[in-house]
C-alpha positions in Angstrom: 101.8 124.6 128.6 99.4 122.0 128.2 98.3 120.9 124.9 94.8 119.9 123.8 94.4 116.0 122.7 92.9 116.0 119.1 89.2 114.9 119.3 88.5 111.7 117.8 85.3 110.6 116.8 83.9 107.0 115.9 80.7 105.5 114.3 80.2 102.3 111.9 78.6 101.0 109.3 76.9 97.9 108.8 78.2 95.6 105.2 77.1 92.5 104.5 80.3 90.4 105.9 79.8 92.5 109.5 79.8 95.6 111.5 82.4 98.0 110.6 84.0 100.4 112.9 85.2 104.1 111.6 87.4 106.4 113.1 87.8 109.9 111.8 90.3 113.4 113.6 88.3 116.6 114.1 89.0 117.1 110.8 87.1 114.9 109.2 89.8 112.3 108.1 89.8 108.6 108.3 92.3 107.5 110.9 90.9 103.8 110.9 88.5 101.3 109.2 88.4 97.8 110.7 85.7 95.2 110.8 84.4 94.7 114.0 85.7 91.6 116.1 82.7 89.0 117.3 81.4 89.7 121.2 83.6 92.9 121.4 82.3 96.2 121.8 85.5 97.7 120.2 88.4 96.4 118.1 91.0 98.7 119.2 91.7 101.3 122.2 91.6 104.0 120.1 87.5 103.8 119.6 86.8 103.5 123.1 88.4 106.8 123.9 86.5 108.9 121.3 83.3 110.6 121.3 80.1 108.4 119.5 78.6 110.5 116.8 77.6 108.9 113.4 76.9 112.5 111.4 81.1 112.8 110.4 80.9 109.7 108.6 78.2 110.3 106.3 80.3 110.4 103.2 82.1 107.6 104.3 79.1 105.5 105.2 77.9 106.7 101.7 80.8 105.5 99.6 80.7 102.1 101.1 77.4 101.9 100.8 78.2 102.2 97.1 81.1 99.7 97.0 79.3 97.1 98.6 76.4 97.7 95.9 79.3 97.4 93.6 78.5 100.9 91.9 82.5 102.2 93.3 85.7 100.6 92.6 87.7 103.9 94.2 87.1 106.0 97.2 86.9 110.0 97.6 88.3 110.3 101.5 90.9 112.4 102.7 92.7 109.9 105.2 94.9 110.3 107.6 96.7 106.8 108.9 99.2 107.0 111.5 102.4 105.3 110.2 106.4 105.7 109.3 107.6 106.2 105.6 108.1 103.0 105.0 104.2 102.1 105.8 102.7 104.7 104.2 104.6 104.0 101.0 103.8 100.1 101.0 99.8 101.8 101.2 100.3 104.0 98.7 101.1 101.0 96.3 97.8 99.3 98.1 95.6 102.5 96.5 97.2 102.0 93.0 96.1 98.0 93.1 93.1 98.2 90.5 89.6 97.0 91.9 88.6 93.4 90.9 92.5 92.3 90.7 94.8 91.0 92.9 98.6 91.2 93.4 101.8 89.4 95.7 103.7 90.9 98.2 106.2 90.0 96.4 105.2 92.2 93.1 104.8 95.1 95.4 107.6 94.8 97.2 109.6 95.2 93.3 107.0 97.9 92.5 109.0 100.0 95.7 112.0 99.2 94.3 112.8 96.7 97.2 112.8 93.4 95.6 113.8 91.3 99.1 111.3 92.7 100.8 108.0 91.4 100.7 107.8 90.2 104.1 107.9 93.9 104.8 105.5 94.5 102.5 103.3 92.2 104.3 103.7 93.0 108.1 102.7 96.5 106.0 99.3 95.1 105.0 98.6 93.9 108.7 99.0 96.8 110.4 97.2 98.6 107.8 95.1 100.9 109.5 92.5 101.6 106.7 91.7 98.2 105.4 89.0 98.3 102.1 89.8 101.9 101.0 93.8 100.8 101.1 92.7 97.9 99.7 95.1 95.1 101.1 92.4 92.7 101.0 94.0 92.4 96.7 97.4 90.9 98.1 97.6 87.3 98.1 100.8 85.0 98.6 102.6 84.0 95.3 101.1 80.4 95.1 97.5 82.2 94.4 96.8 81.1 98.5 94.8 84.2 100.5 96.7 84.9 103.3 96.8 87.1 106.6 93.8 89.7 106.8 93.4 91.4 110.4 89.5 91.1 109.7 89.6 87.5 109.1 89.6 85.5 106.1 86.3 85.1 105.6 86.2 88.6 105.1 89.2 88.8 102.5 87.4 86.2 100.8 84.2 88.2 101.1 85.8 91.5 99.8 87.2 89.4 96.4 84.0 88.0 95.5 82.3 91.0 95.7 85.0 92.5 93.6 84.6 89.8 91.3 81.2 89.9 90.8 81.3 93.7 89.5 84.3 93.6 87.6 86.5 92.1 84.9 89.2 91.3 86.9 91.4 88.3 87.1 89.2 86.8 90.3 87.1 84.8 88.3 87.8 81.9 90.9 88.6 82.8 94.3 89.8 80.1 96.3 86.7 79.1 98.8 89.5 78.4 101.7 93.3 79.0 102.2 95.3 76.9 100.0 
């Protein structure tokens, strides 16, 4: 018996630090969010193989539209990353870091209960498959340094400052280059 390969569909949407490029299962759920890497037509295998149609990301496309305008600190998406407990755990503590505030690996890594493990915690944040809406663009090293981001650091950078700017938050200064 041969079974059908689930249908994948991609599309983007364009932000002010760059083209980003969506995937999303026949259902509807977000698989992947990653900004798009200079000169390449796709950042990851998994885009090239599914079908181009922009119309199932039109709520998604919507609610960053609004988080880039700064009018949405949390997002509405059933998502659907691909992943072993361990990762999708570490995310979950990614969706409960509050917009406009940052955190360590090292905090999260005691908020799982695994104190020794925040070099886990941050191989967890690079293969993140759903960076912005699991926002680990808010974990920075303990010396207050930005660190690792698979979109660049520019773009981390970007993402706090924009944060900052419609918020409250402790990112009243966000370092203008690694520390």
């Amino acid at each position: 018996m041969h079974l059908a390969k689930p249908q994948l569909y991609r599309g983007h949407y364009d932000s002010q630090l760059g083209r980003i490029d969506l995937l999303v299962n026949s259902n509807g759920a977000l698989l992947r969010l990653d900004f798009a890497l200079p000169g390449a037509l796709y950042t990851r295998v998994e885009y090239a193989n599914a079908i181009a149609e922009q119309e199932p990301f039109t709520p998604i496309c919507q609610q960053l539209g609004e988080y880039f305008a700064g009018n949405r600190a949390d997002f509405d998406i059933e998502l659907a990353p691909a992943g072993s407990s361990f990762l999708k755990e570490a995310w979950a503590l990614l969706r409960a870091v509050p917009y406009g505030t940052t955190t360590t690996y090292g905090a999260l890594a005691k908020a799982m209960g695994k104190p020794g493990s925040a070099r886990a915690i941050g191989m967890a944040n690079a293969v993140n498959p759903i960076s912005i809406i699991v926002p680990c663009h808010r974990v920075i090293a303990a010396s207050g340094a930005l660190t690792g981001y698979s979109g660049g650091l520019d773009k981390k950078r970007g993402l706090l400052i924009l944060e900052a700017e419609h918020s409250r938050g402790d990112l009243a200064c966000v370092p203008s280059r690694p520390v």
